[in-house]
ZAMARGU-4260 file (C-alpha; in steps of 0.2 Angstrom, whole numbers, plus 5000, padded with zeros to 4 digits):
<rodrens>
0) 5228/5429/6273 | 5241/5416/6274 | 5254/5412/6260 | 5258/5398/6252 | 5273/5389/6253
5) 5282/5376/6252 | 5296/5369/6266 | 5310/5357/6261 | 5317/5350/6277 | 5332/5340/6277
10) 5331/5326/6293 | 5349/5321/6290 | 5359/5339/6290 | 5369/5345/6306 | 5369/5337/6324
15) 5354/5344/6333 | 5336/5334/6333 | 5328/5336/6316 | 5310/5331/6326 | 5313/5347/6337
20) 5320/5359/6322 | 5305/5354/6311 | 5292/5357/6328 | 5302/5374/6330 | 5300/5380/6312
25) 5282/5373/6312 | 5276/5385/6327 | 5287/5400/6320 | 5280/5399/6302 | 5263/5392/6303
30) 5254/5408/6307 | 5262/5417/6293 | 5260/5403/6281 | 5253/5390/6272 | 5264/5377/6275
35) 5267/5362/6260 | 5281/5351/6271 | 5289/5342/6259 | 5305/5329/6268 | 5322/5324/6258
40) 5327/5306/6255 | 5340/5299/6247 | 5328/5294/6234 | 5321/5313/6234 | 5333/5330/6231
45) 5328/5346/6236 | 5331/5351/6220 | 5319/5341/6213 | 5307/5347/6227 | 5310/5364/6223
50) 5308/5363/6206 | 5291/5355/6210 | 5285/5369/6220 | 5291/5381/6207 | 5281/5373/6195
55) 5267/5373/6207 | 5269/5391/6209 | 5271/5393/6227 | 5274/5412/6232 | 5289/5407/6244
60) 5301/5391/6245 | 5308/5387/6262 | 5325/5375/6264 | 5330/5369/6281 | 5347/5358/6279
65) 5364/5360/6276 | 5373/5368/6263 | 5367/5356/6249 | 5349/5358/6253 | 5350/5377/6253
70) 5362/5376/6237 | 5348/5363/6228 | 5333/5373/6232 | 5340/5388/6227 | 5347/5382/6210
75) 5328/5379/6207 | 5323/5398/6210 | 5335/5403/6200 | 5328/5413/6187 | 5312/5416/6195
80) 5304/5430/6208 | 5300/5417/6219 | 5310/5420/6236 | 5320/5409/6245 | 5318/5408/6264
85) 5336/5400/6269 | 5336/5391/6286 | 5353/5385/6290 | 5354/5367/6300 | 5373/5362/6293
90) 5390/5358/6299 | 5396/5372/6289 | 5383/5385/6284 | 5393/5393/6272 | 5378/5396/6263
95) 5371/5409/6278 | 5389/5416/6281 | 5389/5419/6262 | 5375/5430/6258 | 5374/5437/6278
100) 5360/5428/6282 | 5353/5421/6301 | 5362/5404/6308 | 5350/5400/6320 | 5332/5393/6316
105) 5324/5407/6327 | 5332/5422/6317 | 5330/5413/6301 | 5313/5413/6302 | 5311/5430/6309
110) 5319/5434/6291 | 5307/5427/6283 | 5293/5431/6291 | 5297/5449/6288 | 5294/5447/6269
115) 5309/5457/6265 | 5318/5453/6252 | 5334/5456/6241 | 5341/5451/6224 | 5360/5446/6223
120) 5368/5435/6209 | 5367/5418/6203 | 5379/5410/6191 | 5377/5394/6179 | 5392/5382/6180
125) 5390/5367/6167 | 5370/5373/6164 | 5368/5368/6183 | 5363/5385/6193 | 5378/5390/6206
130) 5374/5400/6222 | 5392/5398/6229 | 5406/5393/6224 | 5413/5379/6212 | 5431/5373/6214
135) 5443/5361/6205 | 5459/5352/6214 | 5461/5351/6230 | 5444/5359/6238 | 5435/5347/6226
140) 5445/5331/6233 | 5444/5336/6251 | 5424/5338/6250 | 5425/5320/6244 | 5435/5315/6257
145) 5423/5321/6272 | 5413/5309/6276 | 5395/5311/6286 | 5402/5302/6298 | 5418/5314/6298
150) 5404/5328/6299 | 5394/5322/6312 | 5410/5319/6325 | 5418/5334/6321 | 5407/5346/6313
155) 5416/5361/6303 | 5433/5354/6311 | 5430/5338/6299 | 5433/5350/6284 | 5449/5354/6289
160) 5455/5335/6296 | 5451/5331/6277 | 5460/5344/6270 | 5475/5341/6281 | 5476/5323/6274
165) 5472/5330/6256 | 5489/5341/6259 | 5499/5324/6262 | 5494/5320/6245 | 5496/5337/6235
170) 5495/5336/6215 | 5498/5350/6202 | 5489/5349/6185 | 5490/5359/6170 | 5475/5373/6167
175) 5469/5383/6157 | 5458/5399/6160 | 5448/5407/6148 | 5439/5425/6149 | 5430/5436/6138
180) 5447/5446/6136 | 5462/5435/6141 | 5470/5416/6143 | 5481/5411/6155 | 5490/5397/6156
185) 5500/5388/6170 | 5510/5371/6169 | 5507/5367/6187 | 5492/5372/6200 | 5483/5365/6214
190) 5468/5374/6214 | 5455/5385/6203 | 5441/5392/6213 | 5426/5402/6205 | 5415/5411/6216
195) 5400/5421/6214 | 5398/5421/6234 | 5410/5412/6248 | 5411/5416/6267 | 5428/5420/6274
200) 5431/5401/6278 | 5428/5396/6259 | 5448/5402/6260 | 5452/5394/6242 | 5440/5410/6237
205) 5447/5422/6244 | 5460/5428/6232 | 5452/5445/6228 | 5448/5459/6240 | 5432/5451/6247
210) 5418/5441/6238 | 5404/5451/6233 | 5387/5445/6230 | 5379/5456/6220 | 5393/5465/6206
215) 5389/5455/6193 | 5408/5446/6192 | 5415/5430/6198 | 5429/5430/6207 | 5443/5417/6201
220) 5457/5412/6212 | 5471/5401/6208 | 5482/5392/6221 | 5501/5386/6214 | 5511/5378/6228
225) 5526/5365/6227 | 5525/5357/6244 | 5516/5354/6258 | 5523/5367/6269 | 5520/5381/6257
230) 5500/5375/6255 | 5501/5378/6274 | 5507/5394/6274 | 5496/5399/6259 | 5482/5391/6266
235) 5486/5404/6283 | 5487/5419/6272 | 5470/5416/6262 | 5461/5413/6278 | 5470/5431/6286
240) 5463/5440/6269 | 5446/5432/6271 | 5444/5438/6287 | 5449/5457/6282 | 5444/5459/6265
245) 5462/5462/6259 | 5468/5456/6241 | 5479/5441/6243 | 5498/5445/6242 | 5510/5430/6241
250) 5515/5424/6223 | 5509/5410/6224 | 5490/5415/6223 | 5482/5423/6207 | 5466/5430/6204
255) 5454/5441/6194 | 5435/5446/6193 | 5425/5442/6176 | 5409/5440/6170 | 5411/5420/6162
260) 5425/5408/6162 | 5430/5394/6156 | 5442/5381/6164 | 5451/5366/6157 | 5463/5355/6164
265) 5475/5343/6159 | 5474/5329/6169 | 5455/5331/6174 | 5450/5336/6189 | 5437/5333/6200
270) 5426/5347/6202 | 5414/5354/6219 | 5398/5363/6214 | 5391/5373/6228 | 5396/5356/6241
275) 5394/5344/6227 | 5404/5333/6217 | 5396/5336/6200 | 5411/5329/6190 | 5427/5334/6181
280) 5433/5347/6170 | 5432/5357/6158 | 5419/5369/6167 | 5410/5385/6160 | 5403/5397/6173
285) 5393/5414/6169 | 5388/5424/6181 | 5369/5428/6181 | 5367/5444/6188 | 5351/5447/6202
290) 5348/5430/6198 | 5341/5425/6216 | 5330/5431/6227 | 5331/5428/6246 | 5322/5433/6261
295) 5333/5445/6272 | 5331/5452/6290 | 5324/5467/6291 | 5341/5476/6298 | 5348/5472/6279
300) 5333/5477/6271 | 5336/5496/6281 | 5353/5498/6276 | 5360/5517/6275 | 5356/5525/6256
305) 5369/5537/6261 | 5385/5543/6272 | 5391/5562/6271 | 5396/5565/6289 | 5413/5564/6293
310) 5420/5573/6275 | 5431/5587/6281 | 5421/5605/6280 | 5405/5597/6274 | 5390/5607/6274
315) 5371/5601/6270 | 5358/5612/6266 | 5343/5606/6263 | 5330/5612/6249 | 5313/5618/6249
320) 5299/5608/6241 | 5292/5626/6233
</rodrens>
């Protein structure tokens, strides 16, 4: 028996022809499911898609976009045991690189055709559901400053032409950041970034020793720099401790882990919601733990439940059932 569910495709999201993805998705899913294709507009989100389909009680919600079409459909899970079947068709697929899932069409949907799944964390950022990451300062102002057009010419290489010309134009602000334990203060940063989940190029996130999806904790980092040069050479260091999970060392980066925080800033800043502009501050983010479910490959679904060989001496015996 087939299962229902429901399939937000985006027609706008990446570079590749959205006719042919759909087709491809289509042949690859149909046999397995029930498929409810619903089609984004600029008149209809995918959040409110995928809150329709949770409300009609589909067993599965399918997103095939970018990074804003995954973030929105799985804002509207969030909460519920409904899984999330995530089909990346962005410039940047931070959302896949995020939570280790597929980036091509044909292994996404093996994913989900397998029917395994796995809980990992949410978080609420201003009562809007946070998959990601939400950023204030300079990651907020280059995401406003990449256009489509940007995107479509350039791809991920549009990201970093924007924030190239963001750095031209670097502002410190006053903040404030509020724990359940401590405040801190600083008279002048560039950037706060919360992260429940962040791939190794989100590298505004990647203050503390990797990003882990499924602790329970959002990881804060904060970004102080006085010139352009330094933001360069900060910006270098954050990507080299992305890519190898290491803590951030230079003084001018700070960061910590914690449960909810609150961030207020003095002027306002613009603020970036999983890829979205949602506002300015203040923000409150709690992290909601196993708050989403998403359709894995199976190789994740089998990883290792233990690891004893290689501790000098070991021995194993193993005990009778009588």
């Amino acid at each position: 028996m087939t299962r229902k569910a429901c399939l937000i495709f985006n027609p706008v999201a990446g570079q590749s022809d959205p006719n042919q993805d759909l087709e491809t998705i289509k042949v690859l899913l149909s046999p397995e499911f029930d498929l409810d294709i619903q089609i984004t507009s600029q008149e209809v989100d995918a959040d409110e898609l995928a809150q329709k389909a949770v409300e009609r009680g589909v067993e599965v919600i399918i997103a095939a976009g970018g990074d804003g079409t995954l973030s929105a459909a799985a804002a509207a899970t969030v909460g519920t045991d409904i899984p999330l079947g995530a089909i990346s068709r962005g410039t940047a697929n931070a959302f896949a690189a995020a939570l280790n899932l597929p980036s091509t069409i044909e292994a996404a949907c093996r994913a989900i055709l397998t029917g395994k799944t796995k809980k990992v964390d949410a978080a609420i950022c201003n009562g809007k559901a946070m998959v990601l990451l939400a950023g204030v300062g300079f990651e907020a102002e280059t995401v406003e400053n990449t256009s489509r057009q940007l995107k479509n010419r350039w791809g991920m290489l549009a990201y970093v032409m924007a924030g190239v010309q963001q750095l031209s134009q670097l502002e410190a602000f006053e903040v404030e950041i509020e724990t359940d334990d401590k405040i801190i203060r600083s008279p002048a940063v560039n950037a706060v970034t919360v992260a429940n989940a962040a791939p190794p190029t989100s590298i505004l996130a990647q203050g503390p020793a990797g990003i882990i999806y499924d602790d329970g904790l959002l990881d804060v980092t904060i970004v102080a720099v006085e010139k352009w040069t330094d933001a360069i050479a900060t910006s270098y260091h954050l990507l080299q401790t992305g890519r190898s999970g290491d803590a951030a060392s230079l003084d001018k980066i700070g960061y910590l882990r914690t449960k909810r925080v609150k961030i207020t800033t003095q002027p306002p800043q613009k603020v970036v919601l999983d890829g979205e502009i949602i506002g300015t501050t203040p923000i409150e983010v709690e992290c909601v733990p196993d708050g989403l479910t998403i359709c894995i490959p199976e190789t994740l679904a089998e990883e290792p439940s233990e690891k004893l060989e290689g501790l000098p001496g070991v021995e194993v015996e193993m005990k009778s059932d009588t």
